[in-house]
Structures are given as structure tokens and as C-alpha cells.
KOLTI-607692 format. One line per 8 residues: for each residue x, y, z of N, C-alpha, C. Coordinates in steps of 0.02 Angstrom, whole numbers, plus 50000, padded with zeros to 5 digits. Layout:
N
X/Y/Z/X/Y/Z/X/Y/Z ~ ...
***
This chain:
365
51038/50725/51723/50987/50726/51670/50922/50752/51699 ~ 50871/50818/51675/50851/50843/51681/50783/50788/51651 ~ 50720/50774/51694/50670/50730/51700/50603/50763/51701 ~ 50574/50780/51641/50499/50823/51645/50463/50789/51608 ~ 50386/50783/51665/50346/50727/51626/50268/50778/51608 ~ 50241/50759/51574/50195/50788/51524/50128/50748/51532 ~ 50104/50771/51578/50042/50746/51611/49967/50751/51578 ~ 49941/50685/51537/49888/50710/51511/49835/50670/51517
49789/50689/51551/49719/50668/51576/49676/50642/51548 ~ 49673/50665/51461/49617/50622/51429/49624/50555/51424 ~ 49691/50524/51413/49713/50471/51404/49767/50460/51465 ~ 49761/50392/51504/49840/50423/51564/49880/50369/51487 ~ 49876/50330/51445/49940/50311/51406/49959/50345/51368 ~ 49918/50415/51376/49955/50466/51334/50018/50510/51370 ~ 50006/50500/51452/50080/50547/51468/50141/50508/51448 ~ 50176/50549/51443/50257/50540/51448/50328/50559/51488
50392/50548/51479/50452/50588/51487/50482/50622/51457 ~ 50497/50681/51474/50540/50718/51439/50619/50720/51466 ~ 50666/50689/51413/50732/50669/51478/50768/50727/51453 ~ 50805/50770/51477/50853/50790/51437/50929/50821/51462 ~ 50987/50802/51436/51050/50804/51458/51086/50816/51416 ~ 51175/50796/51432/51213/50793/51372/51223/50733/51373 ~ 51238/50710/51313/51271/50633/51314/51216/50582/51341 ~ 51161/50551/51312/51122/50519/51348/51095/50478/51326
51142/50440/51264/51107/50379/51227/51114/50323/51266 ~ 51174/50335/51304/51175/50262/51342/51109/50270/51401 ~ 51087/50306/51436/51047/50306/51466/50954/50292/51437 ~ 50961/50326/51385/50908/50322/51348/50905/50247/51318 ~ 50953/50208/51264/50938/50134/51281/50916/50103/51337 ~ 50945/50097/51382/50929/50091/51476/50853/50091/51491 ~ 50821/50148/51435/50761/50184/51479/50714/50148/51424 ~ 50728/50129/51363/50703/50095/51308/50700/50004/51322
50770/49991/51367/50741/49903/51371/50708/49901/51423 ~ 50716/49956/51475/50676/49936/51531/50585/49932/51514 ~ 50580/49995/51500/50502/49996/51471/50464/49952/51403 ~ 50515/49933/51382/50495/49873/51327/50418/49900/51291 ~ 50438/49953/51284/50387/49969/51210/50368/49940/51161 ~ 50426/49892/51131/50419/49851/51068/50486/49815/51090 ~ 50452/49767/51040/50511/49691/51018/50545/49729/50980 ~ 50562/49763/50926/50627/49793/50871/50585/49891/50898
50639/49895/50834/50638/49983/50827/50669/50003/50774 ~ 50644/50035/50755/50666/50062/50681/50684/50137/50672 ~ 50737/50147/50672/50768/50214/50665/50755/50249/50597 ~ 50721/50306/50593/50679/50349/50520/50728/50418/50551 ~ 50752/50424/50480/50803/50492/50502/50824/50492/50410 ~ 50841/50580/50426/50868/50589/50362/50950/50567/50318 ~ 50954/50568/50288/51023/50551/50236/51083/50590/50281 ~ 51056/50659/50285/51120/50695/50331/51139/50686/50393
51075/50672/50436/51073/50677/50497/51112/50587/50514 ~ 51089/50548/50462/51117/50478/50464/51200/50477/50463 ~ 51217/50512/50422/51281/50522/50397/51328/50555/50467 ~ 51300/50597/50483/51326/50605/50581/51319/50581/50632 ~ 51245/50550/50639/51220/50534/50718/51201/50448/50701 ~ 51173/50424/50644/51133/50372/50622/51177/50299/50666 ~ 51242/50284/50622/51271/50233/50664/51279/50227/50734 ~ 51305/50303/50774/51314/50291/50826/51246/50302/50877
51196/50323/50848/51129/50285/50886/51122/50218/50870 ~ 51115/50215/50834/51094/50123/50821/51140/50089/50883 ~ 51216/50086/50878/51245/50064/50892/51228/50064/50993 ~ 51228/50137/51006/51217/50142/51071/51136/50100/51117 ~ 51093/50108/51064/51029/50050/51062/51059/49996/51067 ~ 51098/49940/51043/51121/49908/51021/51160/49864/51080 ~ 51170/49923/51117/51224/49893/51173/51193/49850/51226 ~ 51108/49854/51234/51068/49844/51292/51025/49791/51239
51059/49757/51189/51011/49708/51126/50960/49716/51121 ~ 50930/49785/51125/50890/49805/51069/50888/49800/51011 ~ 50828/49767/50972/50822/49758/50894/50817/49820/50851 ~ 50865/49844/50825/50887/49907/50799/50883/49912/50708 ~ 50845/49949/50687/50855/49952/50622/50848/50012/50591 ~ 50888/50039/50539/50844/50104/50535/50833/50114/50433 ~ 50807/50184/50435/50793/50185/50387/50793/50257/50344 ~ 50809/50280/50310/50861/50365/50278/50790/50399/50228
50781/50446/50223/50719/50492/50205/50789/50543/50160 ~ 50750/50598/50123/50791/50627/50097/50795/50701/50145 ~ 50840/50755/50136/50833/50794/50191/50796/50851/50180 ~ 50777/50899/50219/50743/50974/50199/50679/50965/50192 ~ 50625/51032/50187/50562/51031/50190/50527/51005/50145 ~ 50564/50979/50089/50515/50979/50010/50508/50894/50045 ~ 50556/50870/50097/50532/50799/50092/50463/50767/50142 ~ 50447/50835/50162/50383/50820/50223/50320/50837/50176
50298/50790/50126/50242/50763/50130/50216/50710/50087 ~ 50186/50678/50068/50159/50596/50098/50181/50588/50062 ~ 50188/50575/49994/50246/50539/49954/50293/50499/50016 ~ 50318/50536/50051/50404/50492/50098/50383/50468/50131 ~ 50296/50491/50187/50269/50439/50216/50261/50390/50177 ~ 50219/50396/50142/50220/50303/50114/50285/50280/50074 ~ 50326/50320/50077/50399/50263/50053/50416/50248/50107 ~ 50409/50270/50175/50430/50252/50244/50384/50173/50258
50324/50212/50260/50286/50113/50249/50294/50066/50229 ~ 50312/50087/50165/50319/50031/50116/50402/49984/50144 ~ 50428/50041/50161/50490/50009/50191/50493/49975/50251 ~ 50451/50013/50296/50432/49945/50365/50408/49882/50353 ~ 50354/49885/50287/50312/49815/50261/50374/49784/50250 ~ 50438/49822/50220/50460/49783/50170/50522/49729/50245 ~ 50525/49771/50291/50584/49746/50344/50532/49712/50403 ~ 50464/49680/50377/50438/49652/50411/50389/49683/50478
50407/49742/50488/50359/49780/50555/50301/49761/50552 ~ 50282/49763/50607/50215/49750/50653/50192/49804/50691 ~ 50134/49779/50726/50149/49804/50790/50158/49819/50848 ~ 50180/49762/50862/50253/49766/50907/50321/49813/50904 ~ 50333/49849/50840/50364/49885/50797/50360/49951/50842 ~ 50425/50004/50855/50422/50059/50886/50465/50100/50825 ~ 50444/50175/50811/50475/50204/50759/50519/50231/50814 ~ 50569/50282/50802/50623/50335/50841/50637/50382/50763
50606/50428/50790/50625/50501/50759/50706/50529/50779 ~ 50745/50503/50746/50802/50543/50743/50791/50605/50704 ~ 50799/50694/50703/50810/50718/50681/50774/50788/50691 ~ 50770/50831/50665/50758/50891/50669/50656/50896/50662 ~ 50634/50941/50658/50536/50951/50651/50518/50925/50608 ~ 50567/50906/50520/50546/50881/50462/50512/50824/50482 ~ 50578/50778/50507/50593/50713/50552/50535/50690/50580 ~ 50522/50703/50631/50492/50728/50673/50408/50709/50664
50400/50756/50630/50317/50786/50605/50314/50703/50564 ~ 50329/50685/50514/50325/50623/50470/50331/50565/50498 ~ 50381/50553/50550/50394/50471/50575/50315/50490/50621 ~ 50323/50518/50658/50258/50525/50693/50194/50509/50645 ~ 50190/50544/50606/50111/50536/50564/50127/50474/50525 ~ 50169/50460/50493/50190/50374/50496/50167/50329/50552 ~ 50198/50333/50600/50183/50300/50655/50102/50290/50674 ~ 50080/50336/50650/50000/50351/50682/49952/50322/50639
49980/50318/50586/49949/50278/50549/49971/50205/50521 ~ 50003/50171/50527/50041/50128/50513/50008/50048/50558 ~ 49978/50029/50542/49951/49968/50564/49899/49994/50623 ~ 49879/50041/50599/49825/50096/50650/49849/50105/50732 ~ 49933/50135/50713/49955/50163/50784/50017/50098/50791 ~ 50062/50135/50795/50112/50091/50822/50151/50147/50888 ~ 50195/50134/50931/50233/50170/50951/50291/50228/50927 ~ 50285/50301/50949/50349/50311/50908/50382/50364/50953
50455/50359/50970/50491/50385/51018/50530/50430/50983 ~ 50529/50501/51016/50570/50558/50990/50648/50580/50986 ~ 50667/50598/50957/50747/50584/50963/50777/50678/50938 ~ 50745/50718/50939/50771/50790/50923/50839/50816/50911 ~ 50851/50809/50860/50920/50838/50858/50941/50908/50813 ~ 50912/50940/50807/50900/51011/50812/50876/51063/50883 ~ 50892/51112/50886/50872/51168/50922/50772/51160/50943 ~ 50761/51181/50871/50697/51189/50841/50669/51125/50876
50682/51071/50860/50630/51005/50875/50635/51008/50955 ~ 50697/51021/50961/50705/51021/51058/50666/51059/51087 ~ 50653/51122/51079/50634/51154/51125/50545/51172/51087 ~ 50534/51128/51033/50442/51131/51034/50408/51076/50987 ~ 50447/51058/50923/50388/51020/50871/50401/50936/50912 ~ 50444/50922/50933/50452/50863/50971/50407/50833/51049 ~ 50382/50910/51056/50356/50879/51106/50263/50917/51093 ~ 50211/50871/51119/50140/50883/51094/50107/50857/51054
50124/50796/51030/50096/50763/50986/50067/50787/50926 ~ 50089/50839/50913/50069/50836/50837/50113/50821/50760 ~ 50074/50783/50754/50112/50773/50664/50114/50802/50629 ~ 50126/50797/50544/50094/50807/50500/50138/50827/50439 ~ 50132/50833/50372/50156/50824/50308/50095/50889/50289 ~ 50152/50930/50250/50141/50988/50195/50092/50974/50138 ~ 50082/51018/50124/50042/50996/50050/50055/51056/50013 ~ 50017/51046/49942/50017/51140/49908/49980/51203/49935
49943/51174/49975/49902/51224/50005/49928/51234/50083 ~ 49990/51206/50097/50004/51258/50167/50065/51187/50206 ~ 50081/51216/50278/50118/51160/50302/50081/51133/50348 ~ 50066/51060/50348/50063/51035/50399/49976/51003/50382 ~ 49970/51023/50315/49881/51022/50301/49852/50953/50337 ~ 49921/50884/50316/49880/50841/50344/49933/50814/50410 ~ 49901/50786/50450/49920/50759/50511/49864/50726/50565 ~ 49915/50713/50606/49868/50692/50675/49875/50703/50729
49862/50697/50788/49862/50711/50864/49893/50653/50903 ~ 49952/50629/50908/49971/50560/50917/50046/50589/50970 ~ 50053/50559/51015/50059/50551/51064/50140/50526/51067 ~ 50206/50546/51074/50269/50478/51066/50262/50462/51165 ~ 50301/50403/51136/50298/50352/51214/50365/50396/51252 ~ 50404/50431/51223/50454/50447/51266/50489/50512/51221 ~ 50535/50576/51250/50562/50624/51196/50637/50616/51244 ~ 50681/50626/51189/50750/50604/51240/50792/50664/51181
50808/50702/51241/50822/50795/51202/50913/50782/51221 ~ 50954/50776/51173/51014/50755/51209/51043/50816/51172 ~ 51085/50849/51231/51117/50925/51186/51163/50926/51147 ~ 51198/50865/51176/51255/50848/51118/51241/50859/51045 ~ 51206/50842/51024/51174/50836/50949/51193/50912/50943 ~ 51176/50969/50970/51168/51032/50940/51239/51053/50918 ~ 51303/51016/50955/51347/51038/50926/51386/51039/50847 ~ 51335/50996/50812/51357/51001/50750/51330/51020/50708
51273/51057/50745/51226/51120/50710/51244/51188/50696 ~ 51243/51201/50614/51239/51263/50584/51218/51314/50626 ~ 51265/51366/50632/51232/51430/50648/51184/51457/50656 ~ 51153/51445/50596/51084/51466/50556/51040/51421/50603 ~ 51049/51358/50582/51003/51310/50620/51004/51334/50681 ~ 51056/51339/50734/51039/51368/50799/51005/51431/50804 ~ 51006/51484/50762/50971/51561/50783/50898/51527/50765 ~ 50895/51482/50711/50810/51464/50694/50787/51430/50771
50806/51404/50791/50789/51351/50858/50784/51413/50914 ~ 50818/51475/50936/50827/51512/50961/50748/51560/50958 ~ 50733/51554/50900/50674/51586/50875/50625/51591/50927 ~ 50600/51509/50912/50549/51481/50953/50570/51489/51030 ~ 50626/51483/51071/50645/51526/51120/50619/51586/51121 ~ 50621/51648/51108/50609/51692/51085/50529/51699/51105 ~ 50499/51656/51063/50419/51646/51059/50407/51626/51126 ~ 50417/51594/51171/50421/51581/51244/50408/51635/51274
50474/51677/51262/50486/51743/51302/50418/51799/51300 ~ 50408/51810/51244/50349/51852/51207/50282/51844/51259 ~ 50271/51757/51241/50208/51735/51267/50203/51718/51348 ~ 50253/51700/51359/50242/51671/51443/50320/51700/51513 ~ 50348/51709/51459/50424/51722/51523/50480/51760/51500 ~ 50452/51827/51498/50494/51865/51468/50574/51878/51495 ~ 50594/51848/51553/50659/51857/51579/50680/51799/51534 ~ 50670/51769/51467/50707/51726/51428/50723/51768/51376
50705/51832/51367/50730/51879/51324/50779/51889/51362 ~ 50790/51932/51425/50845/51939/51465/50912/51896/51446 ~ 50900/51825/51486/50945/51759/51441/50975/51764/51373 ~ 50918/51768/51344/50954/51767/51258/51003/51820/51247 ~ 50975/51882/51274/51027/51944/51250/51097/51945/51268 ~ 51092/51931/51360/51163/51910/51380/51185/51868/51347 ~ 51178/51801/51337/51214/51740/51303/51228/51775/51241 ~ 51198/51802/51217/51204/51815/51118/51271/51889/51141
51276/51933/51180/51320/51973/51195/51387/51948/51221 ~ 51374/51905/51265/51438/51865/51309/51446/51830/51237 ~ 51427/51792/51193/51456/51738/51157/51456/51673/51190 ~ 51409/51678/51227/51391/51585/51260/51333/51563/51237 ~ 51304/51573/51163/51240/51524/51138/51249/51493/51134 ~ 51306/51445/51136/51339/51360/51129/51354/51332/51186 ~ 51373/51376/51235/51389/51345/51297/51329/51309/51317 ~ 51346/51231/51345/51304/51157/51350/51262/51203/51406
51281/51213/51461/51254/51245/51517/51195/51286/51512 ~ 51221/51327/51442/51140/51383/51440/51119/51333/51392 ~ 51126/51302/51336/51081/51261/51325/51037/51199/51327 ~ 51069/51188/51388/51022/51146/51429/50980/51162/51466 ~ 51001/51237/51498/50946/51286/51547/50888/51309/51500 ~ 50910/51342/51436/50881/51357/51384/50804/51308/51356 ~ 50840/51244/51366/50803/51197/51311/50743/51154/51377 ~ 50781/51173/51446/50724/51134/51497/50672/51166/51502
50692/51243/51502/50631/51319/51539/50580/51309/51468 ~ 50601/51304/51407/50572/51294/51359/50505/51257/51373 ~ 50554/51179/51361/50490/51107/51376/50458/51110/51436 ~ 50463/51145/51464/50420/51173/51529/50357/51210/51516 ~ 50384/51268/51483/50328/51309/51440/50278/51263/51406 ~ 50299/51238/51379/50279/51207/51325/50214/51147/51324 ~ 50257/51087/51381/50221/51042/51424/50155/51082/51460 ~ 50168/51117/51485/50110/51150/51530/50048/51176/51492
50070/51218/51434/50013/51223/51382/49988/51156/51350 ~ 50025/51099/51328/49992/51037/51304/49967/51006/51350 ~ 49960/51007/51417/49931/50986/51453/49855/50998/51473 ~ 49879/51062/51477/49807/51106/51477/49754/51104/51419 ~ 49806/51084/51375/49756/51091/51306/49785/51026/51228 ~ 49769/50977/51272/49791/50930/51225/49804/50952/51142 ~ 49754/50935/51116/49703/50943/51042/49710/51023/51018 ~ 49738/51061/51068/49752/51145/51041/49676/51156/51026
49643/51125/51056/49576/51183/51047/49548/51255/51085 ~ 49616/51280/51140/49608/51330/51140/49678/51358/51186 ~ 49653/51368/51255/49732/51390/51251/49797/51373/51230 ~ 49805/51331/51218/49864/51304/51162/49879/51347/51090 ~ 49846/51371/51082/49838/51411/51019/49878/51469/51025 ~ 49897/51490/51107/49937/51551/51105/50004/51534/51081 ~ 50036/51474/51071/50074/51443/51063/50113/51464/50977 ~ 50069/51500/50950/50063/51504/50884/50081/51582/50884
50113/51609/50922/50130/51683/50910/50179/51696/50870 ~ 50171/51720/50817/50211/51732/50761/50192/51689/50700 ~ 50165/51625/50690/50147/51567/50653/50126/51593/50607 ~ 50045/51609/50590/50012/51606/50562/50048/51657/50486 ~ 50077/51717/50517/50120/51768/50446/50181/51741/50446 ~ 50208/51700/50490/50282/51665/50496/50276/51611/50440 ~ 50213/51551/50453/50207/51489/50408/50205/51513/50326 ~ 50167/51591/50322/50144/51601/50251/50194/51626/50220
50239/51664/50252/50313/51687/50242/50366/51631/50222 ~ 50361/51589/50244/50405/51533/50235/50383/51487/50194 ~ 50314/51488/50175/50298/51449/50094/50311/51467/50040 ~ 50310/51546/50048/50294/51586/49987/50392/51612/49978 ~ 50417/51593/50036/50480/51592/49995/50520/51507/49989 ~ 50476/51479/49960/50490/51431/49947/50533/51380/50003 ~ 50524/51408/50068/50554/51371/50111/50632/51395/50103 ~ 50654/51439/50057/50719/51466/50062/50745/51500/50137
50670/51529/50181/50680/51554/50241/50667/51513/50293 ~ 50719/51489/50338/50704/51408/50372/50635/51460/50423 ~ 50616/51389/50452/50535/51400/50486/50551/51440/50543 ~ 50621/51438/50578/50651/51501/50644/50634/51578/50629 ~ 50674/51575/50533/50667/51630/50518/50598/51665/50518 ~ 50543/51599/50454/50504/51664/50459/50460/51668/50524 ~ 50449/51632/50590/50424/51639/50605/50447/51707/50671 ~ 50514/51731/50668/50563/51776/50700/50539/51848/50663
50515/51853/50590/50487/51897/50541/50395/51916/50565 ~ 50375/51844/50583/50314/51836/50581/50290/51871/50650 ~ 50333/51868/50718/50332/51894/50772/50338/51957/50780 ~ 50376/51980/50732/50384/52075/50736/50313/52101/50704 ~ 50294/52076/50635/50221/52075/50624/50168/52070/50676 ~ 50174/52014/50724/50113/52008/50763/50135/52069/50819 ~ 50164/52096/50838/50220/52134/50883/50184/52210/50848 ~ 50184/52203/50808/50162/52275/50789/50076/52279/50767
50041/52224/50745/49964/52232/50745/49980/52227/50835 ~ 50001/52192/50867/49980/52218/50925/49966/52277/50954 ~ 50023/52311/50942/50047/52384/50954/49965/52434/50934 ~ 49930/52397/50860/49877/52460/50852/49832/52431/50877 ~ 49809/52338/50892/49767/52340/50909/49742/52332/50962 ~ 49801/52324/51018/49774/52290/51072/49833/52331/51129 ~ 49858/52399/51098/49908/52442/51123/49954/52416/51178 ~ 49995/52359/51153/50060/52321/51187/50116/52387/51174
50125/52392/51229/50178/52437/51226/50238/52459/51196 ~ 50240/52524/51151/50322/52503/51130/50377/52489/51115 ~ 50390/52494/51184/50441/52470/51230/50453/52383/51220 ~ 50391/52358/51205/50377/52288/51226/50396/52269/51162 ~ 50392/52274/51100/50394/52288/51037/50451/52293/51021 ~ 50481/52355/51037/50550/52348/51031/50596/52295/51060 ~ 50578/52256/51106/50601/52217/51165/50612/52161/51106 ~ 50564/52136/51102/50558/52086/51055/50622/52097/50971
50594/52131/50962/50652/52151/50895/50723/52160/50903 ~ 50730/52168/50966/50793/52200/50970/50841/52119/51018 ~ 50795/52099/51017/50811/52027/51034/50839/51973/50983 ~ 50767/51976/50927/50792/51928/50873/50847/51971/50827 ~ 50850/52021/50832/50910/52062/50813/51000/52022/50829 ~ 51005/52030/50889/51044/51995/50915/51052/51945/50922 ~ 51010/51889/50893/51018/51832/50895/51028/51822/50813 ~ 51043/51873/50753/51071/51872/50688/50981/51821/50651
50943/51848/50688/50871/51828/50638/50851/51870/50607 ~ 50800/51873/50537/50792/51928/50503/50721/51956/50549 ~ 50713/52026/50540/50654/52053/50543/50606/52102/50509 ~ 50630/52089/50446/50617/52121/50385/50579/52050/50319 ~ 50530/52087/50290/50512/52020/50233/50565/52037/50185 ~ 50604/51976/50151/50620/51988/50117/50602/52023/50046 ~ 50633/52074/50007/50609/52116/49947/50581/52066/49919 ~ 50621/51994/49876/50623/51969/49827/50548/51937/49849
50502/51935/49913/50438/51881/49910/50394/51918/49902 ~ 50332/51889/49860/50262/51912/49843/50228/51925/49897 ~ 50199/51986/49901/50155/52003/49954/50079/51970/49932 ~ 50061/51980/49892/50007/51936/49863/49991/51878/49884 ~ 50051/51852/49874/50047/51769/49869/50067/51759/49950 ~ 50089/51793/50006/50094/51796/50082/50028/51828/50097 ~ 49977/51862/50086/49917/51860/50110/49873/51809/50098 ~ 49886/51774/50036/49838/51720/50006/49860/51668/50056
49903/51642/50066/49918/51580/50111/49908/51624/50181 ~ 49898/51657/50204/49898/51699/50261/49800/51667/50289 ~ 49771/51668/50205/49717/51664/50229/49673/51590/50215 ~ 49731/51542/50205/49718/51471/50202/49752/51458/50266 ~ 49761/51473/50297/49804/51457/50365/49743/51410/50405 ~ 49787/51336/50404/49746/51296/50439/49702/51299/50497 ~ 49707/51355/50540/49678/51366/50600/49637/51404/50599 ~ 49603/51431/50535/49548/51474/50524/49490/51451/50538
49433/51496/50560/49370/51467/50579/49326/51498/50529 ~ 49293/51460/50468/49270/51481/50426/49297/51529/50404 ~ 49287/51589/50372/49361/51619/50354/49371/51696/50378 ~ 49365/51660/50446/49412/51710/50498/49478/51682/50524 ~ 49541/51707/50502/49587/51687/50533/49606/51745/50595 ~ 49639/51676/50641/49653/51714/50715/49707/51701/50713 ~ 49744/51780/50750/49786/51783/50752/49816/51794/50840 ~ 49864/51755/50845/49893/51768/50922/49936/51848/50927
49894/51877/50978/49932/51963/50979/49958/51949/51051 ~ 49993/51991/51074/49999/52014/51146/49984/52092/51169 ~ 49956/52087/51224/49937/52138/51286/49990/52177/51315 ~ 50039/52132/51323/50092/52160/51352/50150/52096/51353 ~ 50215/52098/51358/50250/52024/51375/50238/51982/51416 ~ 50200/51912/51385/50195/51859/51448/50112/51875/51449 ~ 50064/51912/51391/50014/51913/51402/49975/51901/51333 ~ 49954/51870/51315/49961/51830/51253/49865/51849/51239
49843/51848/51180/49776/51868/51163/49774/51815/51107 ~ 49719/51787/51084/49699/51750/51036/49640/51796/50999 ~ 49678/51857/50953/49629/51893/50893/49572/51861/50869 ~ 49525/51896/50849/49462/51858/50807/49484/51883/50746 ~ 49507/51936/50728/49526/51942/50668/49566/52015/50661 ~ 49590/52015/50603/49633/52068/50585/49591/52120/50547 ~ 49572/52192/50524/49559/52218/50469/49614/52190/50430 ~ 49585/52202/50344/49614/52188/50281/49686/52237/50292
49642/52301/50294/49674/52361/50286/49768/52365/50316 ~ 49747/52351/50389/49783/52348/50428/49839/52296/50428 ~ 49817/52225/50407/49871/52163/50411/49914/52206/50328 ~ 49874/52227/50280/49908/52234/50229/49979/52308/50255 ~ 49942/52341/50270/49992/52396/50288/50059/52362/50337 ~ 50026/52333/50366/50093/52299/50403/50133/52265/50368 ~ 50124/52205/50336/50158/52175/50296/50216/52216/50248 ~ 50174/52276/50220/50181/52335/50173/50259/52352/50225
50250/52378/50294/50317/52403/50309/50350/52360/50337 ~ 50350/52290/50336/50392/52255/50347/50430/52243/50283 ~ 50402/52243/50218/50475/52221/50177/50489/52264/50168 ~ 50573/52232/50158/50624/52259/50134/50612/52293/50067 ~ 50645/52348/50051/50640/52396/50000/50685/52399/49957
***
């Protein structure tokens, strides 16, 4: 089991572990009574994800008499925002929690993002331990403390900066993941490569050519080099107030892409769409090579992600959320470009002209 800890200075009860293996609930109970976070624990996971993994976590908690309880959310994006947080509350009030009380995020970024901002608010901070069982949550929304619940005006509008006591990335889980779900999780791989370590493009292409994106081996190599990346930028930059922000390459036309199609395009996709976009304002504005360009496309190509907007979405309505994008500074939105692979720029802004023309030859016709 692969052991990476996430070192953070403002607070030392803010570092953590990152454990990750195959098969590692029994170890992870182990690592849960020893550290005695809380008297009980309450398992928050969705209807589907319950229906596969739900009993036999509890149960594996269970073995080391841990106080185990859990509790079922409905599944998919429409269920991340506060409405389900506070049916999640209301349901801890109702099973007695405190806080002494530790949440565990079983489940994919939906998961994830909500037990957390639950947690953070919930008797003003309780504990809450990560449990990733998607691609996607493994290799980024699981680890960095950030929360947060959707609204009409964008994803993620509200949240917080909250911290889990432990992330336990077990690969097993991925095997009963959709296709789809894996190329989306692959994405954010992808986004790694772009921004900090481009020999993970290398990786992806072979594996996606050989036919080993499932083999445990690369995705455990896959999912450590990741939380490596990853850790090192939240370290550096807790709160994302600045270099952390490169972190967001592809996001900002990826997030607006994926509202405006109603979430029909999972968040891998558009943000795999959103990367060829930033991939090509690069190209005019900050002359990334290419070569480098193509590198990238010809990557999420092979990994069966789209890189085209779809015909059927409003371009209108993808610039308008383009320019509510939470990370705007008064209303300049920044956009993450690259220099070259592994060299990442934080834009002050885009011309009109220019983001529109791009957009313009990215959809589909």
C-alpha cells in the first residue's frame, strides 16, 4: 500500500494520509480504530454506489467494532446541491450525531464535494474521511479540501475549504466502473500531463494502445503519480489563491460546457473538450507549440473522450456561464493556458473575439 502524506503548514491538524492500494478496507478500518477520530461514523454514499460497495464497507469497519452507520443520497449531479445537504443533516440529527461523529465519503466527486461541505458545517466541523470510488475522485476532487454544492448559477457556487482526516483510494472499487466513468477519471490524468508531467501522456497512450487501462498495476501507478501532482500543488497553495489555480486547466470552458449540457456530458468529458480549447487559445496566445497541441488531442482521442462541443449545445448560453465562472476577479475571468507541456500560465484574460472564435471551431457541425 502506497503511503503519501499531504503536508500543510497553516494548520499542522490539517495534514493528512493518502493510503492507496488494492483491497484495503481491512487495513483502512485498522487505520480508523487506531487513530480514533470519533466514537461512531456514518457512511453518506449514494443509492448506487450503496447497492455495490455500501454493505461490504460497513461491514469491513465493523470488523475492528467500529460504530458504523450509514446513510443513501440519490445518485448523479442534479443531487449536489443543498437541498441533500440538509436532508443529510437532518438525518444525522435524526441518528443522534454529535461531535464526536466522523462522516466517510463513500463515492465518486458528487459524494465527495457534499459529505464534505456537510461535514464542515454540521455542528461547526465535524470530521470527515474520504472513501473515492471513482477514477475522477481518486486521482483529484478527493484530495484538497475543497467542497461544495451547485447552484443555478454554476458548480460548486457554494462550499468550503475543509480539510478530511484521512483519503483511502482503494483500486478495487474501479473495477466496477463504466467505461465512460473510467475515460472521465482518465481526463483529469490527462490534465496532469498537460500541466506538470508530460511523460503521463506517454503512459496513457501505451496503456490505451496495449489495452491495459484496467490493469490494477497501471492503475495504481496511474492514480499515485497523480496524488503526487496534486498534493504538492495543495500544499503549496492551500486556499488556491494562486498557484493552485494551474490546477484548473481545461475547467473554466470544461465547467460551462458541462452545465449548459445539462450535465448530459460527465465533468471528464467536458473538461477533456475544455482542454483542447485552452490548448488552442494557447497556441494564439502564448504560442505553445503545435506539436504540443496536437499531443494533447491526440491523447484524449485515444482514450475515446470527446474533443469537439457538441452540435446540439448553446454557444450563448457556454459563454454566459463561461463568464460567471467562480474564479473571476471582478469580471475578468482567468484562464489557465500553457507555454509549452508541463508549463502552465495563469491568463488575465481572453479577447471576446478570440474565446468566441474558438469555441466557434470547436463545435461540431
Amino acid at each position: 500500500m502506497n503511503k503519501i502524506t499531504v503536508n500543510l503548514t497553516r494548520k499542522a491538524g490539517n495534514s493528512y494520509e493518502i493510503h492507496i492500494g488494492e483491497a484495503i478496507l481491512d487495513r483502512m478500518a485498522m487505520i480508523l480504530a487506531r487513530n480514533n477520530w470519533a466514537e461512531r461514523y456514518v457512511i453518506v454514499t449514494d443509492t448506487a454506489i450503496d447497492a455495490l460497495h455500501g454493505e461490504r464497507v460497513q461491514q469491513a469497519l465493523r470488523q475492528t467494532d467500529l460504530k458504523v452507520e450509514r446513510i443513501t443520497v440519490p445518485p448523479g449531479e442534479a443531487a449536489k446541491e443543498i437541498g441533500t445537504v440538509l436532508g443529510v443533516t437532518e438525518r444525522l440529527t435524526g441518528l443522534g450525531a454529535d461531535r464526536q461523529t466522523a462522516l466517510i465519503a463513500l463515492g465518486g466527486g458528487v459524494i465527495g464535494d457534499l459529505t464534505g461541505f456537510a461535514a464542515s458545517i454540521y455542528m461547526r466541523g465535524i470530521p470527515v474521511i474520504q472513501v473515492p470510488t471513482t477514477l475522477l475522485a481518486q486521482v483529484d476532487s478527493s484530495i484538497g479540501g475543497k467542497t461544495g454544492v451547485d447552484t443555478a448559477w454554476g458548480k460548486n457556487i457554494l462550499g468550503t475549504f475543509y480539510q478530511p482526516k484521512g483519503v483511502f483510494i482503494d483500486t478495487s472499487f474501479l473495477g466496477t466502473l463504466p467505461d465512460r466513468q473510467l475515460a472521465s477519471g482518465l481526463a483529469e490524468v490527462v490534465k496532469y500531463g498537460a500541466i506538470d508531467a508530460p511523460d503521463l501522456l506517454d503512459s496513457l497512450d501505451a496503456a490505451a494502445t496495449e489495452g491495459s487501462l484496467r490493469e490494477p498495476a497501471f492503475l495504481e501507478r496511474i492514480v499515485a503519480t497523480a496524488c503526487r501532482i496534486k498534493k504538492g500543488f495543495v500544499e503549496l497553495d492551500e486556499r488556491d489563491n494562486g498557484l493552485r489555480k494551474v490546477l484548473n486547466f481545461g475547467h473554466t470552458i470544461g465547467h460551462a460546457v458541462e452545465a449548459a449540457s445539462a450535465y448530459a456530458l460527465s465533468h471528464g468529458e467536458a473538461v477533456a473538450i475544455g482542454m483542447v480549447a485552452a490548448a488552442r487559445l494557447s497556441e494564439q496566445l502564448h504560442h505553445l507549440p503545435a506539436d504540443d497541441g496536437r499531443r494533447i488531442v491526440a491523447t484524449i482521442r485515444a482514450l475515446g473522450l470527446p474533443d469537439r462541443i457538441p452540435a446540439n449545445l448553446d454557444l450563448t448560453e457556454i459563454r454566459t456561464r463561461i463568464g460567471r465562472d467562480k474564479k473571476r476577479q471582478g469580471q475578468t475571468v482567468r484562464f489557465v493556458l500553457l507555454k509549452k507541456l508541463g508549463v502552465p500560465i495563469v491568463n488575465g484574460s481572453i479577447p471576446e473575439e478570440l474565446l468566441t472564435k474558438t469555441l466557434e471551431g470547436l463545435k461540431k457541425g
